[in-house]
C-alpha positions as CSV (number, residue, x, y, z in Angstrom):
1,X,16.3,28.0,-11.2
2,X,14.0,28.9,-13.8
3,X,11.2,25.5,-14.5
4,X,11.6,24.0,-18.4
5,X,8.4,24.1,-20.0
6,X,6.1,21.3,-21.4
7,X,5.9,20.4,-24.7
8,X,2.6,20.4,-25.9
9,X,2.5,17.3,-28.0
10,X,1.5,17.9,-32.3
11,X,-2.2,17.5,-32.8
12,X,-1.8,14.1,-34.2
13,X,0.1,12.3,-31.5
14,X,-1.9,13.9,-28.9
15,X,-3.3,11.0,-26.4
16,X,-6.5,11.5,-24.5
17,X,-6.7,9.7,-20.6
18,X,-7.5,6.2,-21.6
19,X,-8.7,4.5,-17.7
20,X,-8.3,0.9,-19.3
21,X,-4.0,1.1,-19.4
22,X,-4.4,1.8,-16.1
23,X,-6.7,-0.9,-15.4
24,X,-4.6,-3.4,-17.2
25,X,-1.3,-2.0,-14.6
26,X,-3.5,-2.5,-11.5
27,X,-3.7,-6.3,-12.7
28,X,-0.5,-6.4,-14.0
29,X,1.4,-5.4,-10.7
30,X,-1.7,-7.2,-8.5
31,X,-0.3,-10.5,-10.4
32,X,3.6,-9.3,-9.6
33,X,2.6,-8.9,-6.5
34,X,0.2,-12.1,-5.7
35,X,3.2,-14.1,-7.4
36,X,5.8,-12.7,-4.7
37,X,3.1,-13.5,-1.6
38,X,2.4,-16.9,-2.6
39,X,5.5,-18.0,-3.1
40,X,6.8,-17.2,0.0
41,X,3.2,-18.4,1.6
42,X,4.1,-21.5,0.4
43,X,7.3,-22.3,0.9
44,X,6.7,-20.8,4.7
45,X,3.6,-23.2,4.9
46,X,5.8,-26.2,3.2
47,X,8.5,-25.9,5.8
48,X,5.9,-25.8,8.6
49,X,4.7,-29.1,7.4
50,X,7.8,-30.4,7.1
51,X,9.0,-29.8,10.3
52,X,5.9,-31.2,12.3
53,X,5.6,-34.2,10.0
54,X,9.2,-35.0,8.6
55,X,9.2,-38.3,7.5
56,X,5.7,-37.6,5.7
57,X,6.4,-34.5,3.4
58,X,9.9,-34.0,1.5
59,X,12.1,-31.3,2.3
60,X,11.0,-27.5,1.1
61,X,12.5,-26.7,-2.5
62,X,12.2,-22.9,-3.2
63,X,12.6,-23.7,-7.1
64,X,9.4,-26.1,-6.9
65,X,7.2,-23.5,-4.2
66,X,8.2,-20.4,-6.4
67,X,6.4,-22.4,-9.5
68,X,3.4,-23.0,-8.2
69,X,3.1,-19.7,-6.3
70,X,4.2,-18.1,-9.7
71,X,1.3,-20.7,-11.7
72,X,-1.2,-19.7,-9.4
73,X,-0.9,-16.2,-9.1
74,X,-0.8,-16.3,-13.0
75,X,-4.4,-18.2,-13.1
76,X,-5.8,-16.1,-10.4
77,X,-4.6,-13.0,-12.5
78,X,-6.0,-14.2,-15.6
79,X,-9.1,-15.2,-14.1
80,X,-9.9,-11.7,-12.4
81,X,-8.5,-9.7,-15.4
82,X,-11.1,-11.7,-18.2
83,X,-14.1,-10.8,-15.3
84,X,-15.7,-7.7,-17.1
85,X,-17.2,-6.5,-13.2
86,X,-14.1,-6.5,-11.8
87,X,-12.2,-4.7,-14.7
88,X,-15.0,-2.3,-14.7
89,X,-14.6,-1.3,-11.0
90,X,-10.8,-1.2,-11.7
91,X,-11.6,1.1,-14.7
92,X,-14.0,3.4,-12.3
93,X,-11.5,3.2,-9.5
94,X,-8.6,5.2,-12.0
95,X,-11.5,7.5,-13.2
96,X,-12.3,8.6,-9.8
97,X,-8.7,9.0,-8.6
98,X,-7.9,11.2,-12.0
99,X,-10.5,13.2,-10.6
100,X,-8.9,14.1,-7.4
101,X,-7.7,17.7,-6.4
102,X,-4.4,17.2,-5.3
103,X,-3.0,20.1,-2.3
104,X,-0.3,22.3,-3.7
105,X,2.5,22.4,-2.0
106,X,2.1,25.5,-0.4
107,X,-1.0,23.8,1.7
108,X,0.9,20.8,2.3
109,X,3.3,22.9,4.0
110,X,0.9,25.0,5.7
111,X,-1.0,21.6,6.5
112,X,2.0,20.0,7.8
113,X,2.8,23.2,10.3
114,X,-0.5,23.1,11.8
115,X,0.0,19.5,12.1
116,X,3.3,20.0,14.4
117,X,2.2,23.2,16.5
118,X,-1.0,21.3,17.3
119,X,1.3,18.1,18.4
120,X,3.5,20.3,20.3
121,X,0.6,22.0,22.1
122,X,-1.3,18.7,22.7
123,X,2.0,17.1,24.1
124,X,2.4,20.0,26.4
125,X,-1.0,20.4,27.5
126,X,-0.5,16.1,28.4
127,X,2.6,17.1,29.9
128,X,1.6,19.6,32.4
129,X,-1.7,17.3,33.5
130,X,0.8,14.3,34.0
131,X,2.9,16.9,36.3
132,X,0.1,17.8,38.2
133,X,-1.4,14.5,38.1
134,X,2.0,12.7,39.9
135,X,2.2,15.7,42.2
136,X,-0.9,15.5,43.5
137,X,-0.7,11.7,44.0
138,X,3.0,12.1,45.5
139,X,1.4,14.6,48.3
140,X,-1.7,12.0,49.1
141,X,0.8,9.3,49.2
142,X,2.7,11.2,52.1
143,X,0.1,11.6,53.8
C-alpha cells in the first residue's frame, strides 16, 4: 500500500506552531468538561438533600441543576482563562509536550514484547515459588 504524500503548504499560507490555540482548547474543553462535572455534582448533591430533608428542599430538577452547573463552569472558565499565570503555564505546558520525542512504532512494538516475555517470566517464576511454597506447607501440615 504505497503512503500518499504531504502537501507542503504555498509559502504564503504556511502557519508556524502557535502554543496559544492550544492554550485557548485546554480551556475550552476544561470548561466542557467542568460544565458536565458540575452538573451532575449538583443534581447528585440536590437529590441527597432532598431525600434526607424532604419537606425542606423541592424536588431535583435536572433543567434548573444543569444551568447552574453550566453558569458556573462558564465563570470559573472565564475567570481562569483572563489569569495571564495560568494561561502562561497552559502555554508552556503545549511548548513542552511539542517538544517530546515520540517512540516509532517499531520500538513500541519491540517495547511492548519485552513488556509480555518479562510478564510471562515473572508470572512463572511466582508460579513455581507458590508450588513450592504450598508443597512444602502441605508436607509440614502432615506431619
Amino acid at each position: 500500500m504505497a503512503r500518499s504524500r504531504k502537501r507542503n503548504a504555498p509559502a504564503g499560507l504556511k502557519r508556524d506552531f502557535d502554543p496559544s490555540r492550544w492554550a485557548h482548547l485546554i480551556f475550552v474543553l476544561g470548561g466542557f468538561m467542568a460544565a458536565w462535572v458540575l452538573s451532575w455534582a449538583i443534581e447528585d448533591i440536590w437529590d441527597l438533600i432532598w431525600s434526607i430533608w424532604p419537606q425542606s428542599v423541592a424536588r431535583p430538577d435536572t433543567l434548573v441543576s444543569n444551568g447552574a452547573g453550566i453558569t458556573i463552569a462558564v465563570l470559573g472558565t472565564a475567570y481562569a482563562w483572563r489569569r495571564q499565570d495560568w494561561f502562561k503555564f497552559c502555554t508552556e505546558v503545549v511548548i513542552e509536550i511539542s517538544q517530546v520525542t515520540w517512540p516509532t512504532r517499531a520500538e513500541t512494538r519491540a517495547a511492548t514484547i519485552v513488556v509480555i516475555v518479562m510478564t510471562l517470566i515473572s508470572s512463572t517464576i511466582l508460579w513455581s515459588m507458590d508450588q513450592i511454597w504450598s508443597t512444602i506447607t502441605n508436607w509440614l501440615y502432615g506431619i
